[in-house]
Wavefront OBJ file of the C-alpha trace (Angstrom):
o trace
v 40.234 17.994 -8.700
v 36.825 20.277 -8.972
v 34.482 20.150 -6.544
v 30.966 18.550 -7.092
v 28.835 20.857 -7.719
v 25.046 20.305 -6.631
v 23.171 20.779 -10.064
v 19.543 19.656 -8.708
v 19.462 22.439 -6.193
v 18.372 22.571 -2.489
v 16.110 18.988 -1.674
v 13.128 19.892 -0.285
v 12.073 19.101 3.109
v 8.929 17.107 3.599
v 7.299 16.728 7.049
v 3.908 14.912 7.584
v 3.026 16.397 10.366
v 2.849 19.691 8.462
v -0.545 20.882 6.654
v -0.624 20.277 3.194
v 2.808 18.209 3.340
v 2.120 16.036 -0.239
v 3.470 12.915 2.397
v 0.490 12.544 4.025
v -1.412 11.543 1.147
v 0.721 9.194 0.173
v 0.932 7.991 3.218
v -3.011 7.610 3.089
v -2.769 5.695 0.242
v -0.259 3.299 1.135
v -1.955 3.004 4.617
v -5.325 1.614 3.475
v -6.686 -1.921 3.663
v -6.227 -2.797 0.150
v -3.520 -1.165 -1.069
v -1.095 -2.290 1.890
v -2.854 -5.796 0.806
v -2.341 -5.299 -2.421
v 1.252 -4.348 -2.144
v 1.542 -7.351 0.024
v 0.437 -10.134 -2.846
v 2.380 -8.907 -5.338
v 5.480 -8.644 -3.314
v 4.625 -12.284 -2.360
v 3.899 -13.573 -5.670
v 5.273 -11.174 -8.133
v 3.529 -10.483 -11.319
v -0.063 -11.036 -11.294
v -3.255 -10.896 -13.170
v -6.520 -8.735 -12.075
v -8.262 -11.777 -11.472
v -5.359 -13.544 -9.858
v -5.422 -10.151 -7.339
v -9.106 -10.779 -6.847
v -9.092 -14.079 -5.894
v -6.538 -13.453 -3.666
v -7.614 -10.192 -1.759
v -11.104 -12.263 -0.364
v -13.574 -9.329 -0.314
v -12.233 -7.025 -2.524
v -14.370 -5.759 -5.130
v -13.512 -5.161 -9.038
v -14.142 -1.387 -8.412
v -12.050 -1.240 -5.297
v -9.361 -3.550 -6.910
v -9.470 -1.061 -9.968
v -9.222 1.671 -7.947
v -6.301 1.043 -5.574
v -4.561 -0.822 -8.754
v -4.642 3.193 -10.815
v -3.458 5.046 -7.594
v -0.935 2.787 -6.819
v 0.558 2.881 -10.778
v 0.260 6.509 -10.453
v 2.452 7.019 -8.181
v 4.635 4.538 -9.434
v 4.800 1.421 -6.933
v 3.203 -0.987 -9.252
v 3.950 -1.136 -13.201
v 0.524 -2.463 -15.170
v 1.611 -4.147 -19.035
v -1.124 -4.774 -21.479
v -0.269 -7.546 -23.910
v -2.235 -7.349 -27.595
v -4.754 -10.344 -27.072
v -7.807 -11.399 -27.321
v -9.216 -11.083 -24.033
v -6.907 -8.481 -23.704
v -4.153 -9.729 -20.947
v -3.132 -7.627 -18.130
v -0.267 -8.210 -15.246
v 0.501 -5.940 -12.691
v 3.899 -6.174 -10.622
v 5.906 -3.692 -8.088
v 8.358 -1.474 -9.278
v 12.000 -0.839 -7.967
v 10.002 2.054 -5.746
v 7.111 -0.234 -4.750
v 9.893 -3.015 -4.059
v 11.319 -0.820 -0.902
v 8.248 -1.163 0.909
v 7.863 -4.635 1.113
v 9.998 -4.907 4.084
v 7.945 -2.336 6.209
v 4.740 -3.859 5.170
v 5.961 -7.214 5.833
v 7.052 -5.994 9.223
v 3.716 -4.120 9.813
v 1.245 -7.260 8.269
v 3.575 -9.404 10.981
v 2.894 -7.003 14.054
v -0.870 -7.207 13.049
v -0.632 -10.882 13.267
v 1.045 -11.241 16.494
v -1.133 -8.374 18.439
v -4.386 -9.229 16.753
v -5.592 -10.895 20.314
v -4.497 -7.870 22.267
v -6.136 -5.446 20.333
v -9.198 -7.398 20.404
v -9.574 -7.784 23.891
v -8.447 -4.152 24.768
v -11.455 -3.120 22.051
v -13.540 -5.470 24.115
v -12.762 -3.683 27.130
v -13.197 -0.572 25.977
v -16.619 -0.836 24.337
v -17.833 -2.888 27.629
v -16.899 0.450 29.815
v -18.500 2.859 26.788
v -21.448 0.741 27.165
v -21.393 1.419 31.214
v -21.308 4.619 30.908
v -24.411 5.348 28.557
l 1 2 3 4 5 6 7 8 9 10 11 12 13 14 15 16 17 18 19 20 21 22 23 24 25 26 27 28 29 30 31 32 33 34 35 36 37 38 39 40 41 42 43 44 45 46 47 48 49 50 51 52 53 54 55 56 57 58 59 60 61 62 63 64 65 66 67 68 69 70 71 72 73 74 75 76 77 78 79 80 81 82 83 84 85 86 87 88 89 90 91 92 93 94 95 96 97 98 99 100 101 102 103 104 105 106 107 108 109 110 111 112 113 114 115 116 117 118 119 120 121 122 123 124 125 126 127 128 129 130 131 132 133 134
């Protein structure tokens, strides 16, 4: 029996914590308000129309919504089909990729939740001594 030979050569190594690593942008993008948000509704409630999204996402705007809706199709975590209507009809949904990141979200979105109080009081805190100290 032949051995298997590796045809797609050495994998690269990416490390965030390294300048220029193409990671951290990604990471930027699916660390912001909207698009973890975003991410969030549509693993919730699957396919969805912009205005569905809107609704939604309380204080998003359409440009925001737009915007965050491109980046995360570009780099393929949400698929966007266009059916031939009049109004045109639109639905956005995750893709296989953007399905493996509901868990973490979940998990982060849940550890927001539950140290929401903490945070506040230890922001509290902190701008009370700030405030001291001026």
């Amino acid at each position: 029996m032949a051995a298997v030979e590796n045809v797609t050569g050495p994998m690269p190594s990416f490390d965030p914590y390294e300048r220029g690593c193409p990671s951290r942008d990604l990471l930027d993008q699916i660390g912001s308000k909207w698009a973890v948000l975003v991410l969030g509704e549509l693993g919730r409630n699957g396919t969805s129309r912009f205005g569905q999204l809107r609704q939604a996402l309380a204080g998003v705007s359409e440009k925001m919504l737009t915007q965050t809706l491109r980046t995360l199709e570009r780099d393929g975590l949400v698929s966007r089909t266009v059916y031939p209507e009049v109004p045109p009809h639109v639905e956005y949904e995750l893709t296989a990729l953007g399905q493996t990141l509901r868990e973490p979200l979940k998990a982060l979105t849940e550890w927001s939740v539950l140290h929401i109080e903490e945070v506040i009081t230890a922001r509290e805190e902190y701008d009370d001594r700030t405030e001291r100290t001026r």
